[in-house]
Every structure is written in structure tokens, then in C-alpha cells.
MILO-680928 format. One line per field, with one value per residue: y, x, z of N, C-alpha, C in turn; residue number from 1. Coordinates in steps of 0.001 Angstrom, whole numbers. Example, Ala and Ser with C-alpha at 12.3 -4.5 7.8 and 13.67 -1.06 7.14 Angstrom:
REM residues 2
nc2: -5690, -2250
nc1: 13190, 12850
nc3: 7800, 7080
cac2: -4500, -1060
cac1: 12300, 13670
cac3: 7800, 7140
cc2: -3300, 30
cc1: 13200, 12900
cc3: 7800, 7870
num: 1, 2
//
This chain:
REM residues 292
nc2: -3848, -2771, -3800, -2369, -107, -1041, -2811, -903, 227, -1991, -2290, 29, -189, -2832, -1616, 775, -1137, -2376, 45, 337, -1604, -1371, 595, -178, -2073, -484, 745, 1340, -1002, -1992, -2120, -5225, -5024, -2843, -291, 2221, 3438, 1277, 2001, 4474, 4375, 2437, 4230, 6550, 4739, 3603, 6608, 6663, 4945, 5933, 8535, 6946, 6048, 8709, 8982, 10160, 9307, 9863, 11606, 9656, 7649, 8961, 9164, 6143, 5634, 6748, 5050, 2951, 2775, 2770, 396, -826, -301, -1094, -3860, -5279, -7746, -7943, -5516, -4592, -6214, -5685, -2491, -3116, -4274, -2109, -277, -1325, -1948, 1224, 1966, 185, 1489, 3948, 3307, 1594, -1425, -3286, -2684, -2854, -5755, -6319, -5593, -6735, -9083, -9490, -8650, -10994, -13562, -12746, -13425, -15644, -16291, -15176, -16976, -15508, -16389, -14913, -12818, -13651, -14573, -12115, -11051, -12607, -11964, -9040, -9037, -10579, -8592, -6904, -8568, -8663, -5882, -5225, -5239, -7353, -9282, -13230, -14691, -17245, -16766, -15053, -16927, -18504, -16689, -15808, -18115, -18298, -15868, -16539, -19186, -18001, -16053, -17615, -18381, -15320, -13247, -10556, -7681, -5779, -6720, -8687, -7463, -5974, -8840, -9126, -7237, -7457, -9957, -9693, -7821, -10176, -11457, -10133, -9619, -11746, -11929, -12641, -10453, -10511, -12010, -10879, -7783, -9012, -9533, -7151, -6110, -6979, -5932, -3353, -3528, -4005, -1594, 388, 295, 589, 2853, 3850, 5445, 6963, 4010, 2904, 4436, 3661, 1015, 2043, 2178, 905, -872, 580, 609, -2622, -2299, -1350, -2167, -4054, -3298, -2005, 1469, 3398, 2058, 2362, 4893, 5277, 4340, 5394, 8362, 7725, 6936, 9492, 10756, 9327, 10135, 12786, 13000, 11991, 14429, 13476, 14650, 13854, 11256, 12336, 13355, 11351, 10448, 11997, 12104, 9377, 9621, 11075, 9059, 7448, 8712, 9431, 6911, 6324, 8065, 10984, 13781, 16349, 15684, 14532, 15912, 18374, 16933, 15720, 18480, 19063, 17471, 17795, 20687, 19674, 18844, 20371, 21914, 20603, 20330, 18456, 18989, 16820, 15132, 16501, 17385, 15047, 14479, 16742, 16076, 14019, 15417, 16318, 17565, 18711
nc1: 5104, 2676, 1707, 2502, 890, -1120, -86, 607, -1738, -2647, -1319, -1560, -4085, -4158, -2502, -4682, -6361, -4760, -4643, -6884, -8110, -6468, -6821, -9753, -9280, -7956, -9588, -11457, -12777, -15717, -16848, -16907, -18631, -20849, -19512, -20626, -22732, -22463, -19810, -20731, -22097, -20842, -18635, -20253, -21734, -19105, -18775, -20751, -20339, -18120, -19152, -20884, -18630, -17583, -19584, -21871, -24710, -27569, -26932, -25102, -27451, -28972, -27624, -27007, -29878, -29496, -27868, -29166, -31144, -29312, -28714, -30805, -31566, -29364, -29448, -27548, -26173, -24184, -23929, -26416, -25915, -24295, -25211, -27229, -25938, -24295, -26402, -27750, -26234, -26387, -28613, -28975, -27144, -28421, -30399, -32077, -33209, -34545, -35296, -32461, -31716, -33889, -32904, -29988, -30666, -31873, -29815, -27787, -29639, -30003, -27539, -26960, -28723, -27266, -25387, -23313, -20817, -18837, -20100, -22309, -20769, -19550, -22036, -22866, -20541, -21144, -23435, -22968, -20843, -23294, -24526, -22354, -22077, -24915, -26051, -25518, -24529, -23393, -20094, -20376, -22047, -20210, -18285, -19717, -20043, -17566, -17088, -18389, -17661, -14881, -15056, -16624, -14539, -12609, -14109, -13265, -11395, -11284, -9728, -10474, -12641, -11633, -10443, -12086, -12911, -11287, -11509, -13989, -14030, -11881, -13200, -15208, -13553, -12640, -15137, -15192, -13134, -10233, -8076, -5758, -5261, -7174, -6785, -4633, -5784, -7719, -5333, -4415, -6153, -5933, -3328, -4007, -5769, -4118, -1912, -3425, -4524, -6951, -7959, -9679, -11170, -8533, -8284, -10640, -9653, -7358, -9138, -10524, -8563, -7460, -9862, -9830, -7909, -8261, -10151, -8750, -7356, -4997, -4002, -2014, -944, -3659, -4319, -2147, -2469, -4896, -4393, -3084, -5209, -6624, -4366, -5074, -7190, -7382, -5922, -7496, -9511, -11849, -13918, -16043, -14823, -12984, -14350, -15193, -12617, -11871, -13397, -13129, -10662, -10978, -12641, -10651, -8732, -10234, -10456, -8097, -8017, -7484, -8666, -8272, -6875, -9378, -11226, -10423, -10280, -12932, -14607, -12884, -14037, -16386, -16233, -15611, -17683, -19617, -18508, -19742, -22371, -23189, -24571, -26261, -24310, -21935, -23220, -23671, -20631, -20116, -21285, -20198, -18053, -16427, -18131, -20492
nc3: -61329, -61478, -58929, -57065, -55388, -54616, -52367, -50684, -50541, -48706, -46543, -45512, -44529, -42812, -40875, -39889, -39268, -36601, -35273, -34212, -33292, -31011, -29592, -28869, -27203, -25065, -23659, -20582, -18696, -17993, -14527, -12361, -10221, -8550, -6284, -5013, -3368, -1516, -108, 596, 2485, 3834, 5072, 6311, 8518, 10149, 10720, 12724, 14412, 15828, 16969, 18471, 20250, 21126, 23262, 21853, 21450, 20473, 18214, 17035, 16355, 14327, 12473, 11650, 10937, 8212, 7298, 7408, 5959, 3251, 3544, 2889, 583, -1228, -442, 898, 2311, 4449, 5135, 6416, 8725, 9904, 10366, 11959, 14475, 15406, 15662, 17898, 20135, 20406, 21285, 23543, 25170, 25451, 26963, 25989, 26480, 25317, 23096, 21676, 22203, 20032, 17794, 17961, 17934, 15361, 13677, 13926, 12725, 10655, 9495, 9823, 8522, 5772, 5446, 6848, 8905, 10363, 11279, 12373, 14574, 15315, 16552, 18792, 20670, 21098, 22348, 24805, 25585, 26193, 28333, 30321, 31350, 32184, 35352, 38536, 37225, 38317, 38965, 37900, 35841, 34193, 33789, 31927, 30137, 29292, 27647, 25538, 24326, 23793, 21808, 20307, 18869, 17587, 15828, 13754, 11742, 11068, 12152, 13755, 14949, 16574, 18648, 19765, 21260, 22799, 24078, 25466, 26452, 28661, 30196, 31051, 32641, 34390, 36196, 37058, 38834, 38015, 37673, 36353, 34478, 33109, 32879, 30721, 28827, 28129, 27018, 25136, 23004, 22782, 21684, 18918, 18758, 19176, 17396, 14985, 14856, 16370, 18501, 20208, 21153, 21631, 24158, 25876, 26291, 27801, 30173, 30789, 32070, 34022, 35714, 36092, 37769, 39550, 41265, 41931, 43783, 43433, 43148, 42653, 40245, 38783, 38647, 36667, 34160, 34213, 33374, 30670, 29131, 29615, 27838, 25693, 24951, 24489, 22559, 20344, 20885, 22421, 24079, 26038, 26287, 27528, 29709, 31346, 32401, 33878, 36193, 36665, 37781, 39795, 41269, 41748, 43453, 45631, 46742, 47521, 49655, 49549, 49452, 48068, 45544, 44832, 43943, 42746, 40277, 39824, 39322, 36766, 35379, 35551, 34125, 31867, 30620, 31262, 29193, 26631, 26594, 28792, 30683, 32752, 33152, 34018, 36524, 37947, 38085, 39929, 41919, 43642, 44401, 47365, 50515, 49080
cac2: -2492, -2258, -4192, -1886, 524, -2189, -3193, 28, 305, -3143, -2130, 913, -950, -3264, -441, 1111, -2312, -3019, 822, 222, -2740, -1150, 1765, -513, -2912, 284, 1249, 936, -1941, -2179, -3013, -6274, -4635, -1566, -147, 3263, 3686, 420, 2734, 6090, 3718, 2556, 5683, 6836, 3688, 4123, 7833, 6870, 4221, 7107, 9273, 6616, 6093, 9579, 8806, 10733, 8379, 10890, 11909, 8300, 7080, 9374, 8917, 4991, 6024, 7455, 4211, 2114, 3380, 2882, -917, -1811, 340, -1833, -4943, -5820, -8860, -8052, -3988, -4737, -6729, -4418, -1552, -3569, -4193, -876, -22, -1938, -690, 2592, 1709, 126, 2529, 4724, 2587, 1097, -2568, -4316, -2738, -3010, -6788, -6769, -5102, -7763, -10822, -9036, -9065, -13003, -14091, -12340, -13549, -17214, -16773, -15320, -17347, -14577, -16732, -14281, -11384, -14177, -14390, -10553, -10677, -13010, -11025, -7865, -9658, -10908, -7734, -6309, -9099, -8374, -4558, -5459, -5178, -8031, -10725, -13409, -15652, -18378, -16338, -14428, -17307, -18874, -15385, -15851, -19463, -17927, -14991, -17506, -19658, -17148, -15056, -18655, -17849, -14539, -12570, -8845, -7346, -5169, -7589, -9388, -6470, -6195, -10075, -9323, -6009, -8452, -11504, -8887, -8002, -11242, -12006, -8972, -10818, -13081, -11811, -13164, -9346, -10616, -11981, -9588, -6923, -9307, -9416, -6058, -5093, -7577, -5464, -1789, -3561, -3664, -617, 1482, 389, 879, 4134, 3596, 6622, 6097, 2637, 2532, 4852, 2835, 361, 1944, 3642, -134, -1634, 1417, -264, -3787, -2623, -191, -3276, -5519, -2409, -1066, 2387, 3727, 1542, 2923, 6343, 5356, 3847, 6289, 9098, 7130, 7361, 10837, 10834, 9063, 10895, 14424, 12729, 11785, 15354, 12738, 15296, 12884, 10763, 12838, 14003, 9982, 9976, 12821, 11554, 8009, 9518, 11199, 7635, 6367, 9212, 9282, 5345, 6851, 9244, 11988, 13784, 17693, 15683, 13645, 16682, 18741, 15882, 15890, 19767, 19018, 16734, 19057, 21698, 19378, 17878, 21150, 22713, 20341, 20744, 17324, 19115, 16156, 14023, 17380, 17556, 13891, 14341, 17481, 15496, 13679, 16779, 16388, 18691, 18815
cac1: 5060, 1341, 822, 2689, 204, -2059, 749, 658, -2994, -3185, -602, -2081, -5523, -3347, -2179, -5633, -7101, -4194, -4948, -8215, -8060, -5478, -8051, -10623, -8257, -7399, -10892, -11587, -13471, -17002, -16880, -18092, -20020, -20393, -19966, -20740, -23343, -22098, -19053, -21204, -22316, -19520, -18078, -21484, -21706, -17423, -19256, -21867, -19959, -16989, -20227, -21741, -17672, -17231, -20971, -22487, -25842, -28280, -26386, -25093, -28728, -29485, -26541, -27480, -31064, -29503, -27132, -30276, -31789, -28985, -28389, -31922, -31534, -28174, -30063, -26818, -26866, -23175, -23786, -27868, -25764, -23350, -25790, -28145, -24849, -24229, -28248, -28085, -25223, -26451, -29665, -28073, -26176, -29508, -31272, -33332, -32555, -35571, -35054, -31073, -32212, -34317, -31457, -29114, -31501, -32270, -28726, -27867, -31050, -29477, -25880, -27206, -29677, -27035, -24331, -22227, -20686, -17983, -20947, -22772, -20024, -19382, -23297, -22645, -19956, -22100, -24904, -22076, -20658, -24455, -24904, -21445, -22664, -26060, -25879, -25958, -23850, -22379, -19160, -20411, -22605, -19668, -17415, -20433, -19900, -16233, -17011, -18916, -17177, -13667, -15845, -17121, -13132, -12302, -14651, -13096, -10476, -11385, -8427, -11187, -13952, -10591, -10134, -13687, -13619, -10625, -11870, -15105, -13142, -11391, -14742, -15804, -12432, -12512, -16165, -14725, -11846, -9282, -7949, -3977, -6057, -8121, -5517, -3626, -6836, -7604, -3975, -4535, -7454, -5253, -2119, -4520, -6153, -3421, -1370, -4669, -4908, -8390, -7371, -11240, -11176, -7291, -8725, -11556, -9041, -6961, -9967, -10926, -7440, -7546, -10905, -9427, -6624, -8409, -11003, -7710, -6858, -3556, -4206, -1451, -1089, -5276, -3815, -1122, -3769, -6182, -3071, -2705, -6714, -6653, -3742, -5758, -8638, -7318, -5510, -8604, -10497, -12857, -14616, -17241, -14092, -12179, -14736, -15445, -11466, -11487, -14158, -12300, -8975, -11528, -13062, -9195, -7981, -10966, -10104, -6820, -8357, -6443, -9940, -7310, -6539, -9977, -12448, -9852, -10762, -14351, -14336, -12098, -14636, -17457, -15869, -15383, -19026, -20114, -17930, -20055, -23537, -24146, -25354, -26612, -22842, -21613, -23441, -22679, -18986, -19784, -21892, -18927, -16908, -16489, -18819, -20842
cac3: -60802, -60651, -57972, -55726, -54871, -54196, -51493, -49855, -49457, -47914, -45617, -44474, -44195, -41686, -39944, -39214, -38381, -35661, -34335, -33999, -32370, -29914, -29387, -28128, -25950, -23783, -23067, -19529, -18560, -16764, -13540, -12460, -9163, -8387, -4850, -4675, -2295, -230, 35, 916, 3664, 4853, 5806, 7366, 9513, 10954, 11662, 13884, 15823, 16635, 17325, 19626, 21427, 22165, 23694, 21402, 21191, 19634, 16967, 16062, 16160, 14040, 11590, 11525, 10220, 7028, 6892, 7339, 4437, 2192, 3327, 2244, -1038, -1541, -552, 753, 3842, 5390, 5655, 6661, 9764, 10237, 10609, 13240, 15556, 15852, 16432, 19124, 20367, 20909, 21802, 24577, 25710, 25457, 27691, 25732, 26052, 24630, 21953, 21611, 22000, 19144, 16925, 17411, 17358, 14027, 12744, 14319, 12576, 9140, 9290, 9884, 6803, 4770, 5795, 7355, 9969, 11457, 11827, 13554, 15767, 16668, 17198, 20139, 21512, 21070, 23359, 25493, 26417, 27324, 29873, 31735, 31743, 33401, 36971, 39173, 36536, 39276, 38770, 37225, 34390, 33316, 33410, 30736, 28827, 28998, 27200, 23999, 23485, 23182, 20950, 19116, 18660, 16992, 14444, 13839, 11850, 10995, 13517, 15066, 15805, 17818, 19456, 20837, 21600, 23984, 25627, 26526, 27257, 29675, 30973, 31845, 33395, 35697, 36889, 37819, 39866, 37170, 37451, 35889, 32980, 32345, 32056, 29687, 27302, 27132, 26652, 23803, 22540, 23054, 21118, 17889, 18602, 19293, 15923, 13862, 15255, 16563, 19611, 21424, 21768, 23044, 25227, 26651, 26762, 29404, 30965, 31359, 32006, 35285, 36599, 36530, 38592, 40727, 41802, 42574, 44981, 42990, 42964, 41754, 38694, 38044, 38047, 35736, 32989, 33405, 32634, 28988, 28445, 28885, 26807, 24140, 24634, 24143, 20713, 19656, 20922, 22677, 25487, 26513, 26994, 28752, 30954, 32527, 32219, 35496, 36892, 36754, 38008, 41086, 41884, 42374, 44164, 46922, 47326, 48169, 50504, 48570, 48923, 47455, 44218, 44203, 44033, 42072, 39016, 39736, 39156, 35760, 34692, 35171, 33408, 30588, 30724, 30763, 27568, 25669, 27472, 28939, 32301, 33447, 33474, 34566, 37358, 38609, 38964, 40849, 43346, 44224, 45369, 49461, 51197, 48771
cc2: -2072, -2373, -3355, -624, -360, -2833, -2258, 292, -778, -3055, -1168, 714, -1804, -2231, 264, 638, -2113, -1575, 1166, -218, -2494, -310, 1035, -1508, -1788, 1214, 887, -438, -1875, -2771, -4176, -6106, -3380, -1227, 1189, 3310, 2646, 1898, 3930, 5132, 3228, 3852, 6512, 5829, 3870, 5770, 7503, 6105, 5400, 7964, 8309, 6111, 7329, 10026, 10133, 10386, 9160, 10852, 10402, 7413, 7841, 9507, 7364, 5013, 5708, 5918, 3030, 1827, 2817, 1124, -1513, -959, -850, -3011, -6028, -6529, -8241, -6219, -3666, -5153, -6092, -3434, -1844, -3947, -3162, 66, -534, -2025, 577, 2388, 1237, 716, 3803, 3929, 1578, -731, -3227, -4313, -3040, -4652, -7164, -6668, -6417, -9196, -10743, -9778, -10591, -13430, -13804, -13189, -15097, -17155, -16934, -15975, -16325, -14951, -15630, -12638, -12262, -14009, -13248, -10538, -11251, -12462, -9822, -7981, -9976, -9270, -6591, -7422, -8835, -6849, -4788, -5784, -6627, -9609, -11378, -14096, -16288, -17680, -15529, -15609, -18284, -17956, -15345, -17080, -19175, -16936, -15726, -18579, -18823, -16405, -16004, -18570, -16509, -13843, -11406, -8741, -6143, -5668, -8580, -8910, -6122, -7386, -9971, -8415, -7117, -9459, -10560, -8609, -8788, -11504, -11183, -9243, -11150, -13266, -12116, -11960, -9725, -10679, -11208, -8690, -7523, -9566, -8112, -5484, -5992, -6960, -3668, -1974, -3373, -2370, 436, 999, 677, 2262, 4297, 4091, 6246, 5148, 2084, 3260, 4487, 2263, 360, 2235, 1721, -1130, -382, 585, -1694, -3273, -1219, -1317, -4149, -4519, -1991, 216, 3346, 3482, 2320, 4563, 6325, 5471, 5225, 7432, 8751, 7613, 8600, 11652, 10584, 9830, 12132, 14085, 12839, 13076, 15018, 12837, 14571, 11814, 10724, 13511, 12687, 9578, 10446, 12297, 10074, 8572, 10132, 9918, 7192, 7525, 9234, 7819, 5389, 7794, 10464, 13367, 15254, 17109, 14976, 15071, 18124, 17979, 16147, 17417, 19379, 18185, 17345, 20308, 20925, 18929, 18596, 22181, 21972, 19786, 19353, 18076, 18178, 15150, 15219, 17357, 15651, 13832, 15649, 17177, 14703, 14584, 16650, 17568, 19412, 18578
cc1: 3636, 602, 1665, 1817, -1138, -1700, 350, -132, -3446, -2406, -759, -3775, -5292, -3282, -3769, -6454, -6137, -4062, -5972, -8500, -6934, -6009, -8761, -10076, -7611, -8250, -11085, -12918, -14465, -16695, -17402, -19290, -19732, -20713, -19973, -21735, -23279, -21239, -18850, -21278, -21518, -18862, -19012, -21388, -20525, -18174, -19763, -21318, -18847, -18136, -20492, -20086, -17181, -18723, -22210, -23928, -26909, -27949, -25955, -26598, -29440, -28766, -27403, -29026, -31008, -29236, -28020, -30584, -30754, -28631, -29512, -32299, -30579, -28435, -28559, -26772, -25145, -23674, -25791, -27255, -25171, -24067, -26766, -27360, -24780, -25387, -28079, -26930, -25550, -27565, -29858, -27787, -27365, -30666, -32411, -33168, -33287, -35571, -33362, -31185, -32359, -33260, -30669, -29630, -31467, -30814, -28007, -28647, -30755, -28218, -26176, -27867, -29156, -25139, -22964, -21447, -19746, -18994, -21806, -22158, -19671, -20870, -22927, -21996, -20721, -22778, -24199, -21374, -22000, -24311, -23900, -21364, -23696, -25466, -26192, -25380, -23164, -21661, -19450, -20808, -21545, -18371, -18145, -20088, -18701, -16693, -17573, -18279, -15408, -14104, -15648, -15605, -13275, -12554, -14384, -11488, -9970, -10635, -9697, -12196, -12971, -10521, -11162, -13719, -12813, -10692, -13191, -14754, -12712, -12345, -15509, -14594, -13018, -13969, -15756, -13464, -10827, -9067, -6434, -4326, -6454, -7727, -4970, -4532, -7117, -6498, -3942, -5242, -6757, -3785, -2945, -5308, -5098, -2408, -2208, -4863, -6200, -8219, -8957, -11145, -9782, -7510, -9161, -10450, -8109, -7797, -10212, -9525, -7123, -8724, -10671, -8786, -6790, -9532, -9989, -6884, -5656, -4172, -3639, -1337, -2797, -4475, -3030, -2293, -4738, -5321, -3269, -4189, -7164, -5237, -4581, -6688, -8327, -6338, -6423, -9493, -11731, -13391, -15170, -15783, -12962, -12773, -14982, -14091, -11257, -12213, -13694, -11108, -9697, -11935, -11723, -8643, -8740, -11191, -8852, -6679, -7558, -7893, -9382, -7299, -8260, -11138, -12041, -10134, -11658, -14292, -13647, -12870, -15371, -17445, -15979, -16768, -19373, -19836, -18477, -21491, -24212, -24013, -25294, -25327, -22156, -21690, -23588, -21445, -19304, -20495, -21071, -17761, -17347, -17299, -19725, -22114
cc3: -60478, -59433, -56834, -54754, -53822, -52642, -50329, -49401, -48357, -46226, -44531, -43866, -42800, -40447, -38743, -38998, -36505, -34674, -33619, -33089, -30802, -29142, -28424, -26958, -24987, -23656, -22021, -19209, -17640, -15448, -13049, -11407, -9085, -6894, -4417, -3371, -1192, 525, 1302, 2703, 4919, 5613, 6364, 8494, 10739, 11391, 12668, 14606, 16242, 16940, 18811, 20860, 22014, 22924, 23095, 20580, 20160, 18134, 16041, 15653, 14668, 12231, 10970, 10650, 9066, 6650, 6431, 5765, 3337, 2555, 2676, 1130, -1846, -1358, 191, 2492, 4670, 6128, 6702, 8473, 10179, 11344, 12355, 14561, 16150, 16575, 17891, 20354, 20984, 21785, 23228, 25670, 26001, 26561, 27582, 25324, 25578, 22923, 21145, 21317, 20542, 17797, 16168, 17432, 15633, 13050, 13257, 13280, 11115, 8995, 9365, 8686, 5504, 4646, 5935, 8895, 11080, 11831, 12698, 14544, 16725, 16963, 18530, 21107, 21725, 22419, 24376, 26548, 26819, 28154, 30517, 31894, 32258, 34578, 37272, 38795, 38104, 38485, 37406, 35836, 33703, 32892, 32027, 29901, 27966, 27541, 25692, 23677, 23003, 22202, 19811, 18482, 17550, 15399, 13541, 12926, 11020, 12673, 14507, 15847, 16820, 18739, 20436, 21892, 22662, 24905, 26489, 27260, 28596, 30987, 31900, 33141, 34983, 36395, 37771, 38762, 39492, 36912, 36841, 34381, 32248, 32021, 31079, 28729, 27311, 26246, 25486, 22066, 22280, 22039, 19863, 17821, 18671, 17740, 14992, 14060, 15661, 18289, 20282, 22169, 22176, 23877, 25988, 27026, 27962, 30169, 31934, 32585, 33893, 35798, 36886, 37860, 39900, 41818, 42742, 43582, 44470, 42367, 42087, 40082, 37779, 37466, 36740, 34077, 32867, 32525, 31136, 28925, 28329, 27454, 25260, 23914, 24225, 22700, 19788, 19456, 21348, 24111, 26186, 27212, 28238, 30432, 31729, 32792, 33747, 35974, 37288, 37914, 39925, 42014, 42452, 43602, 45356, 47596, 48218, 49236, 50685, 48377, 48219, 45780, 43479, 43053, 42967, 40264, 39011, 39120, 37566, 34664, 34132, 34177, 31677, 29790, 30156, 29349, 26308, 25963, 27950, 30807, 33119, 33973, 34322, 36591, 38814, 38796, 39892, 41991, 43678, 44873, 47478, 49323, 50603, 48592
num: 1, 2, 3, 4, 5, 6, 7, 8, 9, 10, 11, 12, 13, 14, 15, 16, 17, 18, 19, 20, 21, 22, 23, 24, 25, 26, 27, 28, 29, 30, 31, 32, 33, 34, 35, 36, 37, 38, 39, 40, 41, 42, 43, 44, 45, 46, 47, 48, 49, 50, 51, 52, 53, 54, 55, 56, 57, 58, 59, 60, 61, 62, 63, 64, 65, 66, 67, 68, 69, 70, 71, 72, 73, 74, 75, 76, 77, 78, 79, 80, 81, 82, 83, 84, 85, 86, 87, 88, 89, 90, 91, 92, 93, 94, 95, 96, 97, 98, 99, 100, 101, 102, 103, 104, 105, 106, 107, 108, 109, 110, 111, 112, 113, 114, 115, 116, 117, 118, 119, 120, 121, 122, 123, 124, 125, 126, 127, 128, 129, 130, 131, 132, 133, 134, 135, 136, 137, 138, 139, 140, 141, 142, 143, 144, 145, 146, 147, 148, 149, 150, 151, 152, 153, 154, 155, 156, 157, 158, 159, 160, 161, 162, 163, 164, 165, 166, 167, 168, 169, 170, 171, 172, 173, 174, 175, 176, 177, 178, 179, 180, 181, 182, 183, 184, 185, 186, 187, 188, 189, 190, 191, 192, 193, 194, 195, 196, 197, 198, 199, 200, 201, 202, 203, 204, 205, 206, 207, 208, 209, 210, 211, 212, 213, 214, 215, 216, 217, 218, 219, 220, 221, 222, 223, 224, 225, 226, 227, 228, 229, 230, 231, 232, 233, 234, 235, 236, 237, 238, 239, 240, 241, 242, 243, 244, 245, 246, 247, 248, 249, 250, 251, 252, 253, 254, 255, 256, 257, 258, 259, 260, 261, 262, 263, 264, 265, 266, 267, 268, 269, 270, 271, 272, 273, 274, 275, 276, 277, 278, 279, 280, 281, 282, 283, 284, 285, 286, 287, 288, 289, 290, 291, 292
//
């Protein structure tokens, strides 16, 4: 009989071992990285490129800055390449191609160091679709462009860096007078953007997918396309897009010598140019108005 107390303490000694031990087994666990300010970054970076597609260069340049900053705080080689795509990118698009250049030599020159082969690869496309935007590409150099940016896809399969590789592939095509093609790669490039919801860039996509098919002389069909891009564009709220959307739908209709519906667009553009003070785009669709 004495030893039963003896029992009971051992038992409740048990007890508030095996709660103990249950205590510290449902403590949350350290993380093994931590990605807060990748994170912050990320979602700065996706700003400034929807900044620099509803051509809002300035402001995404200026976004990119901040992003800068926090890739070489974060030390980190994919968001360091990331960031210099997009630089150069705008930069670009800003006129400044020497430097847009240096950008993406920059991030190439990273993605090879830190073995980031598929950011190597959208670098190439990157560089790829500036040379079939420079003036003056013939035949042959875009059917070389064609040849690295299908290369480079290969290497490839983030669904939006695909999506790029087939608006450029498209690009080159339409070069090259391969206008059947080239519609059937962007519309390659508009099937992943438009299920991702990525409303801008299925925009571009018809805006582009209207200039194939306004080059190969189907007019109508341009009208149709551009129609959807202002569709996308007023989903999106993407002014800048909607104002090269009228100005697009004016270029097709004064091919059509429609000059009531062309100059009617121009005018629709302007208005839109001007509700968000780019004057100067403004006042290019209204120098296209007949009689003007």
C-alpha cells in the first residue's frame, strides 16, 4: 500500500513530461529562407512592367529604381535579372537604346554566371524583339531572329516568358511576310494571356494580331482585332492603350478610304490621349484627321 502514492506521482510526472513534449512539437518551425523583401519586390517589379504596358515609362522607371535597390539588398541573382529585363525594357521604349543595351547585356552576363539558363533565354528574346522593332530589319535578319528566339522558347517554361517568345516569333514572322504564321503565334501568345488574365498584353496581342492582317491587306478582319483590343483595353482601364487602339482602328479605316469613320477615331484617340495629358500622342492622331 505504500508504494501507491509513489505510483501516482510517477504517473503524473509522465503526464507532464508527454505535455511538455507535445507543447514544444507544435511550436511553429523557423523557416528555412526567408522571403519577405524578395516578395515586397516581386510585387513592385509586376508594378512597373503593367506601368511600362499601359506605356507608362516614367513612372515604371522610376518604380524599378526602388526594385533595384531591394535586389542588391537581397543579393538575390534571379530577381537582380529579372529587374535588368525590365530596365531595359523601358529604357527602350524611352529611347534610350544604348542604354536599354547595356541593361540586358547586364542581365545575360548574370544568368550565365549564375546559372539561370531560362532568364538567359528570355534575355535573348528581349534583345530579339528590339531588333525586329528597329527600323529597317530585312527578310533574312528577322528570319535569323526568328531562329534564336525558337531556340531560345526550347529553353523555356514560365507560361509568360512563352507567351512573349510567341508574340516575337510572330514579329519576326510578319518580317518576313509569313502573315498566316504569324497570326498563329501570336494567337499562341493571347491563348496564355487571355486565361492568365494578363488583359494588356491580350490586348497588345490583338492590337498586334490587327497589324499582321492589316499589312496582308484584310481590312476588315484588322477592324475586327483591333474591336477585341479595345475590348481588352477598357477591361484592363489601359488609356494609353486605348488611345493607340483608335488611332490603330483610324490607320485601317483611311486604308479603306472610309476617311467619316477614319478621322472620327483619330478624334477618339485624342480625346483619350488627352484625358491623361500625353499632349504630345494626342496631338499625333489629330494630325492624321483629313484637312488637317
Amino acid at each position: 500500500m505504500k508504494k501507491k502514492p509513489c505510483r501516482i506521482q510517477t504517473i503524473g510526472f509522465l503526464l507532464f513530461a508527454a505535455f511538455s513534449l507535445a507543447a514544444c512539437s507544435s511550436a511553429p518551425k523557423r523557416p528555412a529562407e526567408v522571403f519577405t523583401v524578395r516578395n515586397m519586390a516581386d510585387t513592385q517589379l509586376e508594378q512597373a512592367n503593367r506601368e511600362a504596358d499601359r506605356g507608362n515609362y516614367e513612372g515604371a522607371l522610376g518604380i524599378l529604381g526602388d526594385v533595384q535597390r531591394l535586389g542588391a539588398a537581397t543579393d538575390d541573382p534571379a530577381l537582380r535579372i529579372r529587374v535588368n529585363l525590365s530596365l531595359g525594357n523601358v529604357l527602350f521604349y524611352l529611347g534610350q537604346h544604348d542604354a536599354a543595351a547595356a541593361a540586358w547585356n547586364a542581365a545575360g552576363a548574370e544568368a550565365l554566371r549564375e546559372d539561370q539558363d531560362e532568364l538567359a533565354a528570355l534575355t535573348e528574346i528581349y534583345v530579339a524583339r528590339s531588333r525586329l522593332l528597329s527600323a529597317g530589319l530585312s527578310a533574312a535578319s528577322a528570319g535569323d531572329t526568328l531562329t534564336v528566339v525558337e531556340k531560345a522558347m526550347g529553353r523555356i517554361k514560365n507560361r509568360q516568358y512563352t507567351a512573349l517568345g510567341w508574340t516575337v516569333a510572330g514579329m519576326a514572322q510578319k518580317a518576313m511576310g509569313r502573315y498566316p504564321d504569324a497570326e498563329a503565334s501570336v494567337k499562341k501568345a493571347l491563348d496564355i494571356h487571355g486565361k492568365d488574365n494578363y488583359l494588356e498584353q491580350a490586348a497588345y496581342d490583338w492590337y498586334l494580331i490587327a497589324s499582321i492582317r492589316s499589312v496582308a491587306g484584310n481590312y476588315s478582319s484588322a477592324l475586327e482585332a483591333l474591336r477585341e483590343a479595345v475590348r481588352y483595353d477598357r477591361r484592363a482601364e489601359n488609356s494609353h492603350g486605348l488611345g493607340m487602339d483608335w488611332r490603330a482602328l483610324g490607320d485601317v479605316y483611311a486604308k479603306m478610304n472610309n476617311s467619316t469613320e477614319a478621322d472620327a477615331a483619330y478624334r477618339r484617340s485624342a480625346e483619350i490621349f488627352r484625358s491623361i495629358f500625353l499632349e504630345e500622342e494626342a496631338a499625333r492622331s489629330e494630325d492624321r484627321i483629313s484637312g488637317v
